[in-house]
C-alpha positions in Angstrom: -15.1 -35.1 -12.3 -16.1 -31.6 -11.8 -19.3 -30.2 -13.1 -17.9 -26.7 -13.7 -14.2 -25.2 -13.8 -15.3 -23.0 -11.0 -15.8 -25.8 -8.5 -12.5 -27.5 -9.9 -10.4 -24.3 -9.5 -11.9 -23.9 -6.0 -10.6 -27.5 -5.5 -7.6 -26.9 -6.3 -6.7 -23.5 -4.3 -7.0 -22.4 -0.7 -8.3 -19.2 -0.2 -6.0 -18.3 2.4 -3.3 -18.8 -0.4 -5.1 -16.2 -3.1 -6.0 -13.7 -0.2 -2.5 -14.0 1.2 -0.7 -13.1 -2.0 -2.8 -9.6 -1.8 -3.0 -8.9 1.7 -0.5 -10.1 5.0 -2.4 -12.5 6.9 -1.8 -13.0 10.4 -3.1 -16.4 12.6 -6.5 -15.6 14.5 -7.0 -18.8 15.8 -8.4 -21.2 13.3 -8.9 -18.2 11.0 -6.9 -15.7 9.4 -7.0 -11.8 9.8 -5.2 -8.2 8.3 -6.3 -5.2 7.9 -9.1 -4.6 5.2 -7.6 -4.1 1.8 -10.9 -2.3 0.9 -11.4 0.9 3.5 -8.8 2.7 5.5 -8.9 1.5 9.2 -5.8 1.0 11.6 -7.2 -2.3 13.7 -7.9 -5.3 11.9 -11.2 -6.3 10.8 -10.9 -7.9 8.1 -11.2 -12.1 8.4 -10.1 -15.0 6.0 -11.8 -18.1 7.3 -10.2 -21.7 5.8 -13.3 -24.0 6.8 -15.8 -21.4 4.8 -13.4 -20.9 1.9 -14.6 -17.2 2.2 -13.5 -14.2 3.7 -15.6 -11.2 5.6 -14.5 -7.3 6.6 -16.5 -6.9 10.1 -15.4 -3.1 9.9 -16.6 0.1 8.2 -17.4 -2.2 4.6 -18.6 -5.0 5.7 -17.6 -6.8 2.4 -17.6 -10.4 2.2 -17.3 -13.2 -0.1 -15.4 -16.5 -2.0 -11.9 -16.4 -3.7 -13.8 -14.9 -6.6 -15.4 -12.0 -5.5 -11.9 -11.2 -3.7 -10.3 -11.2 -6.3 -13.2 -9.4 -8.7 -12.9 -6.6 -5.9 -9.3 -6.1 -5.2 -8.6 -6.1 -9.0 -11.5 -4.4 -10.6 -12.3 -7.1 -12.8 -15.5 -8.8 -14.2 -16.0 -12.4 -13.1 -15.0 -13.5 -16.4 -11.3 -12.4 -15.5 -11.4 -13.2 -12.4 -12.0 -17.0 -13.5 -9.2 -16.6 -15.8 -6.6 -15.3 -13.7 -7.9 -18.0 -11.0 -7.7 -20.7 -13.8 -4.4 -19.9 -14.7 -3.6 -19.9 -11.1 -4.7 -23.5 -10.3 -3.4 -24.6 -13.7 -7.0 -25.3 -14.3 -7.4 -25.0 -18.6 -10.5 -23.5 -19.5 -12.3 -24.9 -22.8 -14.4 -23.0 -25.0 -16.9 -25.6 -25.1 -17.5 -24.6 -21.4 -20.6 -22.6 -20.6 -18.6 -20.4 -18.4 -16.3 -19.3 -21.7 -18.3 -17.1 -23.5 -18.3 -14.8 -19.7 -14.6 -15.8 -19.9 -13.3 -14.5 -23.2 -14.5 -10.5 -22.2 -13.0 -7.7 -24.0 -10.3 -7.5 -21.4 -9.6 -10.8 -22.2 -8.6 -10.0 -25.9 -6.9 -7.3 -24.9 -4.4 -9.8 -22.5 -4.0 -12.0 -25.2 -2.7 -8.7 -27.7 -0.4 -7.7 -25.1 1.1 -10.9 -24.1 1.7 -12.1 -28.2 2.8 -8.2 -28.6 5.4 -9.2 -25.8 6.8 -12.7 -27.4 7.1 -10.6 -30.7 9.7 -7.7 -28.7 11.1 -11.2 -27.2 11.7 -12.7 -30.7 13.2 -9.5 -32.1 15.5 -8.8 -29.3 17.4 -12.6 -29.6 16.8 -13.3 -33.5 16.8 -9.9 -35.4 20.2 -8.1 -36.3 19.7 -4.9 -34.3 17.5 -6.3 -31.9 21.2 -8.3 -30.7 22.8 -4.7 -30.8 20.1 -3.7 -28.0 20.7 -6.9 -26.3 24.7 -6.5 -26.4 23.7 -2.7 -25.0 22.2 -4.4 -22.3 24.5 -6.6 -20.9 27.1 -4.1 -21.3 24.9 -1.9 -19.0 25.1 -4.9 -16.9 21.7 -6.9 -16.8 22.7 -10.5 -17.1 20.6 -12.8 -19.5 18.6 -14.3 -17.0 17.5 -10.8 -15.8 16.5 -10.6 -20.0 14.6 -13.5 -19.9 13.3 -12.9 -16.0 11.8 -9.3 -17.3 11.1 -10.5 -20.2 12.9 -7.6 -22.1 12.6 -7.3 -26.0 12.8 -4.9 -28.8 10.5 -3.2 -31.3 12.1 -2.5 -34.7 12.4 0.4 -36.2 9.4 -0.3 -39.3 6.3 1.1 -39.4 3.7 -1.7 -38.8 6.0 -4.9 -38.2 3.6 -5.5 -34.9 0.1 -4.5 -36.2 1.0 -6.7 -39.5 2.1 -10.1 -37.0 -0.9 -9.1 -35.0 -3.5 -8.7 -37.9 -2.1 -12.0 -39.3 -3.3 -13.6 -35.8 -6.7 -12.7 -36.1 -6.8 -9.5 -34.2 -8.4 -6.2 -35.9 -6.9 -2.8 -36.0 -9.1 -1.6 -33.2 -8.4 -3.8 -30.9 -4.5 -3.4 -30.9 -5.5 0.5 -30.7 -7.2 -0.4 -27.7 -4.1 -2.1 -26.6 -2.3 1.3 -26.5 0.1 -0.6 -29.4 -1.4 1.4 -32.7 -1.8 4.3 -33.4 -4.4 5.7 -36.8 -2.6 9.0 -38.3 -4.8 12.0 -39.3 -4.9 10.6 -42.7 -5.8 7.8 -41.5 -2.9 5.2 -42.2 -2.7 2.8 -39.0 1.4 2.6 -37.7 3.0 0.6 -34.8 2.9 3.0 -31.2 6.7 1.4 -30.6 9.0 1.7 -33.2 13.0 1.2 -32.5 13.1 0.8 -29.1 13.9 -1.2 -26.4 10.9 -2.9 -24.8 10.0 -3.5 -20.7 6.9 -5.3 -20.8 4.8 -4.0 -17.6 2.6 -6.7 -15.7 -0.1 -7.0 -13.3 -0.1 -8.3 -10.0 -0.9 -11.9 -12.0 2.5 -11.6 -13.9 -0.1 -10.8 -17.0 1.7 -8.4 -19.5 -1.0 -5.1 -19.4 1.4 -2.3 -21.2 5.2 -1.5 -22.5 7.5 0.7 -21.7 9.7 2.0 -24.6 13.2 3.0 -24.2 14.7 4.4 -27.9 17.3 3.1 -29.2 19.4 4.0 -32.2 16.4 6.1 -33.5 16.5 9.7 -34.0 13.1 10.2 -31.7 13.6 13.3 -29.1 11.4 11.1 -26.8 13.7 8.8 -25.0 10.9 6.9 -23.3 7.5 5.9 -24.8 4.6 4.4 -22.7 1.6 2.8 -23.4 -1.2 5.0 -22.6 -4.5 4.3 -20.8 -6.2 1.6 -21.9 -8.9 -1.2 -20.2 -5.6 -3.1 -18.8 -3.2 -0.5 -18.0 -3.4 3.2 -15.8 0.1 4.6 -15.3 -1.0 6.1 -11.8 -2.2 2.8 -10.4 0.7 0.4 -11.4 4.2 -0.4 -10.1 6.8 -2.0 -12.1 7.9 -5.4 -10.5 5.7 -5.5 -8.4 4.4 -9.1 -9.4 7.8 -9.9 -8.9 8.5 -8.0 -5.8 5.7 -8.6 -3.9 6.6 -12.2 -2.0 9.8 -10.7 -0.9 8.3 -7.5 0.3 6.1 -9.1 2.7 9.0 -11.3 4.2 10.9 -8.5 4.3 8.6 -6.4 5.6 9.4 -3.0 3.4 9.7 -2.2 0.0 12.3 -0.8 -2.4 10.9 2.3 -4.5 13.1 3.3 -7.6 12.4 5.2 -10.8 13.3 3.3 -13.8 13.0 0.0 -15.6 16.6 -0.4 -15.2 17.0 0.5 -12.2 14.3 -2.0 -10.6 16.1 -4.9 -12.7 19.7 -4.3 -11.7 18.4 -4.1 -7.8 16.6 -7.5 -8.7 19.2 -9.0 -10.2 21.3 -7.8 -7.1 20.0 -9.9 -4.2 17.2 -6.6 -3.5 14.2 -8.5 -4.8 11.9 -6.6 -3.0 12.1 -4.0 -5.3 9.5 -1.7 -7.6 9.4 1.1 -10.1 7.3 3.8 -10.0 8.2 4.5 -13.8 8.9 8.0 -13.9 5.8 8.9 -11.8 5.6 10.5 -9.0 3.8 8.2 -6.1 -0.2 7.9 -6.6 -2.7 6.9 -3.9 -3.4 4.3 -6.5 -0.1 2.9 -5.7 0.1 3.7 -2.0 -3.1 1.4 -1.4 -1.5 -1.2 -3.3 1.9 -1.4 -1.2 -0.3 -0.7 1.8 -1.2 -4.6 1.3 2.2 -5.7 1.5 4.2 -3.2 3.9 4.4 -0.4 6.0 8.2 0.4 5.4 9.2 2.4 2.1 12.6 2.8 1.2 12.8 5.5 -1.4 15.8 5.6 -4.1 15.1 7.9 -7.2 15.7 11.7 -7.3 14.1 13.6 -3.9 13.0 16.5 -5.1 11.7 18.4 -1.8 11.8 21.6 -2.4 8.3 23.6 -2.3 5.4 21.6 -3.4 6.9 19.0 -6.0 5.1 15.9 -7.2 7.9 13.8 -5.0 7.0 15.6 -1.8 3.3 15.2 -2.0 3.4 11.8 -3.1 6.1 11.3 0.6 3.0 13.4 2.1 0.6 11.3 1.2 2.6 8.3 1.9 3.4 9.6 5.5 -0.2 10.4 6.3 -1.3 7.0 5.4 1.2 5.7 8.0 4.1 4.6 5.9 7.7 4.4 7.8 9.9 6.1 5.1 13.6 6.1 4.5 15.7 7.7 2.0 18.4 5.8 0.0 21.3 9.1 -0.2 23.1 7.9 -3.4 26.4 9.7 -5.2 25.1 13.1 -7.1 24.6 11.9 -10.8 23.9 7.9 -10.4 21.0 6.2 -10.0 20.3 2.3 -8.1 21.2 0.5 -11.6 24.7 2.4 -12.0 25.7 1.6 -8.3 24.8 -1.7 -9.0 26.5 -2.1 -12.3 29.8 -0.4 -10.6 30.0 -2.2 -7.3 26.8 -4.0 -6.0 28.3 -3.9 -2.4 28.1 -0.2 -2.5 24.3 -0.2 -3.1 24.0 -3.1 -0.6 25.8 -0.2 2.1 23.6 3.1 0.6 20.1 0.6 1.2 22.2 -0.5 5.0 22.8 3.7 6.1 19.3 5.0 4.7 18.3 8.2 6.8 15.0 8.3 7.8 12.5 11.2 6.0 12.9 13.5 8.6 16.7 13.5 9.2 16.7 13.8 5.5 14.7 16.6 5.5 17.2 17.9 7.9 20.1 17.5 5.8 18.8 19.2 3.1 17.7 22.1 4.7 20.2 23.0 6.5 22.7 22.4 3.6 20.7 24.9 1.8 20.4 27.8 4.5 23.0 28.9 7.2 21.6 28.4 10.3 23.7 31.0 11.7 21.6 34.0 10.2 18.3 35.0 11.3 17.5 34.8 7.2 18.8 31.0 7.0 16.7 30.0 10.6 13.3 31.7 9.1 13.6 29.3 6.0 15.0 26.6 6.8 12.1 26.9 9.8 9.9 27.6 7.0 10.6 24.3 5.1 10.9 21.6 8.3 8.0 22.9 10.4 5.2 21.8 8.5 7.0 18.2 8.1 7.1 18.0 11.9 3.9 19.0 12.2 2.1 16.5 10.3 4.1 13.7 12.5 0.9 11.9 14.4 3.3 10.4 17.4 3.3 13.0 19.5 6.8 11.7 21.2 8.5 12.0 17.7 6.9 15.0 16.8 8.9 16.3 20.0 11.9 14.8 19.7 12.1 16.7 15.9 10.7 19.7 18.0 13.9 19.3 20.2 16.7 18.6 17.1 15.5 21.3 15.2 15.7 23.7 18.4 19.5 22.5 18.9 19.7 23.3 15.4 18.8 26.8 15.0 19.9 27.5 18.7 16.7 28.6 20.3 14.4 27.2 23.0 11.9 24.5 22.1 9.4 27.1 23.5 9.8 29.0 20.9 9.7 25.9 18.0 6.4 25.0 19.3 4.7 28.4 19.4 6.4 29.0 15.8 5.0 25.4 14.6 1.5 26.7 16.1 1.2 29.2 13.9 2.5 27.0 11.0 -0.6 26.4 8.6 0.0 23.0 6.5 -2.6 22.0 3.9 -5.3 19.6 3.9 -3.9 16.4 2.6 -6.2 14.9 -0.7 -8.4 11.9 0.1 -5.6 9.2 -0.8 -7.4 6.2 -1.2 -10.1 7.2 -3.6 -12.7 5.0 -1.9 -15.8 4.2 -3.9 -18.2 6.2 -1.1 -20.0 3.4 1.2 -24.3 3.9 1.1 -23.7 3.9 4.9 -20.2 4.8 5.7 -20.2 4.3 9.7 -19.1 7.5 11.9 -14.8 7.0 12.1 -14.6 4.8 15.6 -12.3 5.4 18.4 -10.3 2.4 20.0 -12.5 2.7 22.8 -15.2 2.3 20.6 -13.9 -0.8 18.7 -13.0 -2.4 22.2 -16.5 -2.0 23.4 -17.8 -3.6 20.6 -15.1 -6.3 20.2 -16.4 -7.3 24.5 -20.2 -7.4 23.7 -19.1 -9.2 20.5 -17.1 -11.9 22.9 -19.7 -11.8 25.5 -22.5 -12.8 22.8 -20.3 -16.1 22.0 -20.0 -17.3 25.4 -22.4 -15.5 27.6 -20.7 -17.3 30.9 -18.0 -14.2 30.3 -21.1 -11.6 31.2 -20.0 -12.3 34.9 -16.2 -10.6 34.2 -17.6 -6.8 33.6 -17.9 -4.9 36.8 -20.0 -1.2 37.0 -17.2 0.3 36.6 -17.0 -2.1 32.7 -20.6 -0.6 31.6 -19.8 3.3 32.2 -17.0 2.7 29.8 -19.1 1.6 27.2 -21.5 3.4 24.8 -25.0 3.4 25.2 -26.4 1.1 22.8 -23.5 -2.0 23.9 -24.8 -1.1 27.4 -28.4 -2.2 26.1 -27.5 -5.4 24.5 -25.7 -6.3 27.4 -28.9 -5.5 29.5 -30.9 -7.3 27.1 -28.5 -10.6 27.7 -28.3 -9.9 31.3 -32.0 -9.9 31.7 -32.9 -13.0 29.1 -35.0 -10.1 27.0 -34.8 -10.4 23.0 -32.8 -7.8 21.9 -34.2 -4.1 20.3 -31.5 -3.8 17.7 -31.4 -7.2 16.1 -29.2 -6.3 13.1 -27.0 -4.8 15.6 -26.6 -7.6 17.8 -26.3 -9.8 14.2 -23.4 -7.5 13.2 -21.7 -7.5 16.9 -22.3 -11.5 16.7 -20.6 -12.0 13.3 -17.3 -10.2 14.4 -16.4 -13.2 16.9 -18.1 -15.7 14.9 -15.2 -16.2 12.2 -12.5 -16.8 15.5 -12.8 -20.4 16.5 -10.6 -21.6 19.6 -10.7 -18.1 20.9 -10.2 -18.1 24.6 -13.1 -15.6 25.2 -12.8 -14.7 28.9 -8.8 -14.0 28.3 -9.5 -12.2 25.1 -12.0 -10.1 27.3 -9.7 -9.2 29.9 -7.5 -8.1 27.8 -9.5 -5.9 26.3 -10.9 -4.9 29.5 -7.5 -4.0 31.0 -7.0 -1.6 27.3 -9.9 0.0 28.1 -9.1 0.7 31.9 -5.8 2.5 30.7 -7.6 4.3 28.3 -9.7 6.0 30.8 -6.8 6.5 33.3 -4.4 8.0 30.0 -7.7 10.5 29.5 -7.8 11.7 33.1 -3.4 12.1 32.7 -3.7 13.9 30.1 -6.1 16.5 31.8 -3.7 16.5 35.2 -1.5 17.4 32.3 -3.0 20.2 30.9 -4.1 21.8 34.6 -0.5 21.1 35.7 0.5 23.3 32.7 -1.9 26.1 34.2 -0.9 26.1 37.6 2.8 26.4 36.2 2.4 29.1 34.2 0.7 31.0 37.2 3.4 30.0 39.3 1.3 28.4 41.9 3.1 26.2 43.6 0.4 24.5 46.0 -1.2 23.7 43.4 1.5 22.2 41.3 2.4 19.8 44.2 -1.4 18.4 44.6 -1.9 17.4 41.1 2.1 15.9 40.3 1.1 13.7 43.5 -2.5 13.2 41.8 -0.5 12.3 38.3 1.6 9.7 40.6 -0.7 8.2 42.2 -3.1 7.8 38.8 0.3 6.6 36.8 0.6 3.6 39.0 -2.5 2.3 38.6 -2.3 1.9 34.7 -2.1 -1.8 34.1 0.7 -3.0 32.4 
């Protein structure tokens, strides 16, 4: 017997299962690691360790915890919720009796329990009531099989004017609560009516598969407002959900990209196609809410609603934002007028070759351009110039950025010269912070690779100290100061100045058990090497550059056989 559901739940799961359904988890020896789900960073620091049951971020948050305060972080959530969603999880049933329940049943909690009977009411109607079969028959005959109805769990609202306040009144819930819900609405005289009211229903979910708002698609109804949403409520934020996405997210991460379309519809008919790494962003353009959350899962976006690129539309910042954070974007080109769920519904091998011959964001941008301008008049260059300059510009690869540089050159039929003095000049703005990080007391200075390899040797070193003997004079000049004075410390059996330092530096390697320290070191080591030799390249570069343009041809010579000579020594 356990003494409390919180030590029987934790019986029951692994924490490498709840952290891996969040974040992609690759082996680190006996422990697990990915990048942190909680800060932007590029290496990962972030550390799932099996024989703790808990997890650790040794980067720039320096977070740390059990299943539950993972799961309290990365959703928001109270600990009461957490528990819940947990319980639920393990299949773990949580009594009222329990001490834990009065934490357990929380606001948010009542407002779960609303939206899921709300969603087995819209169920009900859709199979039992007489118009509610009308909007199924609609349905199939838009092609969405009955499985895909039950899968989605799709239902309708009828068309009366508190048929779900009155069932949910009935159950024991007051008026304000299904307000809170975002499913009733009070009038200005104060009469209390149903939000949804003849209309198809798309219950929206959580990452937990827990119903958290409705979607509302009229139907039969004279209401101008073909689609009706649940607004923002404790549960539900428009900006910072993605429909499916419960459903979506297994298959994205074996995948390794994600499906983005517009619409209910569209999200189920790809689903129901064989795409099932598929989500909505429901009529929304893409959020930094939402970019964080894929972030977990995948790198690679495949886009397939309505690119809107022309000046500064809500589509193109949200493929900004999306770009700057690293995503690998392609663009789904589908027939003028259709959307995903008509292709599908028409011919699902059509959609399966439109997903196949996606372009990637750039050569999109291309296209469109130059199908708008003639690159044959000085007028048609200047804009269409205009419009792909600041794309190429934001690319961080500097090789890609060129070979864009080169295309659109070819394109308009001038030298690359010319691009790149053109894209100098080309101002692009600031993108918006796109995580919306809660600000960190002591956010750390942003740190190089050199710096995180430094730290990642001393951290190595510190576990098996026998390693000290691998780093060379040459080692220490690479390093900053203060890894330079631990190292000194340990060399010279002296107790170290910065304790908490050495503590922190300690803890990175800690968490890695049946880590081959002196091959992780020289591995490291040999990064760190090429780093310096790439710096010095790059300044050859930039002097060869020089002597070039002044046409000084001694000088040229000496430093290409100085750039040989430096090229062969990087270690491959």
């Amino acid at each position: 017997m356990f003494s409390s559901p919180v030590e029987e739940i934790k019986s029951r799961l692994d924490i490498v299962e709840v952290v891996g359904s969040y974040v992609k988890l690759q082996k680190a020896g006996a422990n697990f690691r990915a990048v942190c789900p909680f800060h932007t960073e590029k290496q990962p620091s972030f550390f799932v360790s099996p024989a703790r049951q808990s997890w650790h971020c040794f980067g720039g948050c320096g977070e740390g915890g059990d299943m539950f305060k993972f799961v309290m972080k990365i959703e928001g959530v109270e600990f009461g919720d957490a528990l819940r969603a947990l319980a639920q999880k393990a299949g773990v049933e949580l009594k009222k009796q329990d001490p834990e329940s009065a934490v357990w049943r929380t606001e948010r909690n009542r407002l779960y329990e609303i939206c899921e009977l709300a969603c087995r009411f819209f169920e009900k109607q859709l199979t039992e009531s007489a118009i509610g079969k009308e909007a199924q028959k609609y349905l199939t005959e838009r092609g969405i099989s009955q499985e895909s109805l039950k899968k989605w769990r799709v239902g309708y609202a009828p068309d009366v004017w508190q048929g779900l306040s009155d069932f949910l009144t009935s159950c024991g819930y007051k008026k304000d609560e299904i307000q809170k819900a975002g499913l009733g609405l009070t009038s200005e005289k104060g009469s209390f009516f149903d939000r949804f009211r003849g209309r198809i229903i798309f219950p929206v979910f959580d990452l937990n598969s827990q119903v958290i708002g409705f979607g509302g698609r009229v139907f039969k109804s004279d209401d101008p407002a073909k689609y009706v949403n649940t607004p923002s409520t404790l549960l539900y934020d428009k900006s910072r959900v993605l429909y499916g996405l419960d459903k979506a997210k297994i298959e994205i991460r074996k995948k390794d990209a994600c499906i983005l379309v517009e619409g209910y519809v569209d999200a189920i008919m790809c689903s129901q196609a064989g795409f099932e790494n598929v989500a909505a962003v429901s009529g929304t353009a893409l959020t930094p809410f939402q970019l964080r959350i894929l972030k977990r899962y995948s790198n690679n976006l495949l886009t397939a609603f309505d690119m809107d690129l022309a000046g500064g539309s809500a589509t193109k910042r949200g493929i900004e934002m999306a770009r700057a954070q690293g995503f690998n974007i392609k663009v789904a080109v589908m027939p003028q007028g259709k959307d995903p769920a008509d292709i599908v519904a028409e011919d699902s091998r059509q959609w399966e070759k439109i997903v196949a011959e996606a372009k990637s964001i750039l050569q999109f941008f291309f296209e469109t351009a130059l199908a708008r301008f003639d690159a044959k008049t000085p007028e048609g260059k200047r804009e269409i110039s205009r419009e792909l300059l600041p794309a190429i510009k934001r690319i961080p690869n500097k090789i890609e950025r060129f070979h864009w540089v080169q295309e659109l050159a070819r394109k308009l039929g001038v030298t690359e010269q010319v691009v790149e003095e053109e894209m100098a000049q080309t101002k692009i703005e600031p993108q918006p912070y796109y995580f919306l990080e809660e600000p960190h007391p002591q956010s750390p200075a942003k740190r190089t690779r050199k710096d995180i390899l430094g730290e990642r040797i001393v951290s190595l070193v510190l576990k098996d100290k026998q390693t000290l003997e691998l780093l060379n004079e040459n080692h220490y000049n690479y390093l900053e100061a203060r890894l330079r004075a631990v190292l000194d410390d340990l060399k010279n059996n002296q107790p170290h100045a910065h304790a908490e330092f050495v503590n922190y530096l300690a803890l990175q390697a800690e968490m890695e058990e049946g880590l081959d320290c002196r091959q992780e070191i020289q591995t490291c080591l040999k990064e760190l090497e090429n780093l310096e030799i790439k710096k010095k390249l790059d300044d050859i570069s930039r002097k060869l550059k020089a002597a070039e343009y002044e046409k000084d041809a001694g000088r040229v010579d000496v430093l290409i056989k100085e750039f040989h000579q430096l090229s062969n020594k990087l270690i491959i």
